[in-house]
C-alpha positions, 0 to 999 in steps of 0.5 A, spaced: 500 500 500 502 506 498 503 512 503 503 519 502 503 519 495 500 523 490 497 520 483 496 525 477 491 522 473 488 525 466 483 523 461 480 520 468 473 521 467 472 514 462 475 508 460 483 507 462 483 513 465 478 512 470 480 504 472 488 507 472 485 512 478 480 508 482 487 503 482 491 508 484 486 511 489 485 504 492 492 503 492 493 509 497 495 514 492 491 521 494 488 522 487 488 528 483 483 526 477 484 530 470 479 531 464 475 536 460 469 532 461 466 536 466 459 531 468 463 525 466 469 527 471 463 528 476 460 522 476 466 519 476 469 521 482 462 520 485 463 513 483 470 513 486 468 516 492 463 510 493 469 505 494 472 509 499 476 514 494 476 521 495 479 524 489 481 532 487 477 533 481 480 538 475 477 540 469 481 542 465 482 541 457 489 537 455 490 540 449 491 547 452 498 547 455 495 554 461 489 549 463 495 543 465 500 548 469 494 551 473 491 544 474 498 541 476 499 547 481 492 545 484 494 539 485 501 541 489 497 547 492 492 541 496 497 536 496 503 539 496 507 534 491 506 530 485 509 522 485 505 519 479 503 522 473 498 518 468 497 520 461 491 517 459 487 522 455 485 521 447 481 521 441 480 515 435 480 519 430 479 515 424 482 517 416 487 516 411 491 521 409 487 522 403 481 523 406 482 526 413 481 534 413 486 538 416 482 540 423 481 532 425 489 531 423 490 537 428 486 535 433 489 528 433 495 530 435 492 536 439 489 531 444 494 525 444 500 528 443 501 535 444 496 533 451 501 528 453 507 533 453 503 539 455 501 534 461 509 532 462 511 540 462 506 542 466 509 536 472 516 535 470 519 538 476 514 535 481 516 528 478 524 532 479 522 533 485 519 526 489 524 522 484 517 519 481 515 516 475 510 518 469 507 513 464 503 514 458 498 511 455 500 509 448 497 504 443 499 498 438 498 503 433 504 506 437 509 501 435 505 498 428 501 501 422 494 501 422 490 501 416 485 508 416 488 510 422 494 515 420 493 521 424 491 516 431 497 512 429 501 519 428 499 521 434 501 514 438 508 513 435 508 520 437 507 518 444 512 513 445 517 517 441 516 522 447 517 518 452 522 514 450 526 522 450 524 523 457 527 516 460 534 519 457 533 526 459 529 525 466 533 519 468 539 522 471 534 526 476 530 519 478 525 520 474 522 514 470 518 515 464 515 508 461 509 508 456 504 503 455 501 500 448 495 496 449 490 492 443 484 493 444 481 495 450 475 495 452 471 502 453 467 505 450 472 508 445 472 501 442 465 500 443 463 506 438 469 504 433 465 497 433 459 499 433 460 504 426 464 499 422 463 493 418 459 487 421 464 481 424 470 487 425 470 485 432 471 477 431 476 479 426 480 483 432 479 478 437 481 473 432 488 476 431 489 475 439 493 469 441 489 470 448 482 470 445 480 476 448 481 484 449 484 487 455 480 490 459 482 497 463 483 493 469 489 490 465 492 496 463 491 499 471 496 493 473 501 495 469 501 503 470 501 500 477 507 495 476 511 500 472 509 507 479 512 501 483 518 499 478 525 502 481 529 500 475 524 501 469 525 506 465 525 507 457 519 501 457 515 500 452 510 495 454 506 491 449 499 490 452 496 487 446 494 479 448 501 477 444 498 480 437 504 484 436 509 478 437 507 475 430 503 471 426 498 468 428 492 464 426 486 462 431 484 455 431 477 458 428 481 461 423 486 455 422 
């Protein structure tokens, strides 16, 4: 159980977010919850506090680097420190590079990408300070194509690239910076994609997973929560996909 210590958590009104927040909260971590969805966050703390979980809740948009400082100062002002910083906030956004328009590609990147950094500059020198760790919340997408996905894919790769610099230039000052690149979750994120593609696209997926299912946002809490509590873990990028990115695979449905 972790003790006087701080987690900083975006995108903590759904999916991800929200389990890696509760998790940490449960884990004794005093949460700070961050996302733009002001109602969404609301229900969500009320749905942390019903398992024991106080969290403070920030309102505040990832792509707009003013709104991550002030709510990164809020959370020093109540709680004096920062210890884990989550970066889980982001969009699917659905396109090729000859059909996505410019305003999608930009807020693709604005989101996903740009709020990652601007959540890491906003945090950086609390991490500094408490010798803490940040993890981001990348995709396969982030280490592989993925067909109609150039801005998320963009984006993602984006991600990992970030971190990864992170781990080189903050690692001197105890910082760990590790990035984690689910498959499919389970969310409602992947459930709007499912609902609005071609039917049987879900079997196709789960088809590719040697483990036959998809992760569900409890799989991706353990590992946030296992690289926060990892001394020597820096630079990572975790594939959490079930094993569909080591290879070639055939379900025995499909054999």
């Amino acid at each position: 159980m972790v003790t006087d210590q701080v987690a900083f958590v975006t995108g903590a009104a759904s999916g991800i977010g929200r389990q890696v927040a509760l998790r940490a909260g449960l884990e004794g971590y005093r949460l700070v919850a961050v996302d733009r969805d002001a109602d969404g966050l609301a229900e969500a703390v009320r749905g942390f506090e019903a398992r024991g979980v106080t969290a403070l809740a920030v309102v505040a948009d990832v792509s707009e680097p003013d709104a991550l400082e002030a709510a990164a100062q809020q959370a020093r002002a109540v709680h004096g420190r920062i210890d884990l910083v989550v970066a889980a906030a982001g969009i699917e956004v659905l396109g090729t590079v000859a059909d996505l328009d410019a305003a999608a590609w930009r807020r693709s990147l604005d989101v996903t990408l740009s709020g990652t950094f601007f959540t890491a500059r906003a945090t950086i020198a609390s991490l500094i300070e408490t010798r803490g760790s940040f993890v981001a919340i990348s995709s396969d997408a982030g280490t592989t194509g993925a067909q109609g996905y150039a801005a998320y894919a963009a984006a993602k790769h984006g991600v990992v690239g970030l971190v990864r610099c992170m781990a080189l230039d903050h690692g001197p000052a105890g910082v760990r910076s590790n990035v984690i690149c689910p498959g499919f979750v389970d969310t409602p994120m992947a459930r709007r994609l499912f609902d609005s593609s071609p039917e049987g696209t879900e079997e196709f997926y789960r088809d590719a997973i040697p483990l036959g299912r998809f992760a569900t946002p409890d799989d991706v809490a353990d590992v946030v929560l296992h690289l926060a509590s990892s001394r020597y873990a820096n630079g990572v990028v975790y594939a959490l996909d079930g094993g569909s990115t080591a290879g070639y695979f055939v379900s025995g449905d499909a054999a």
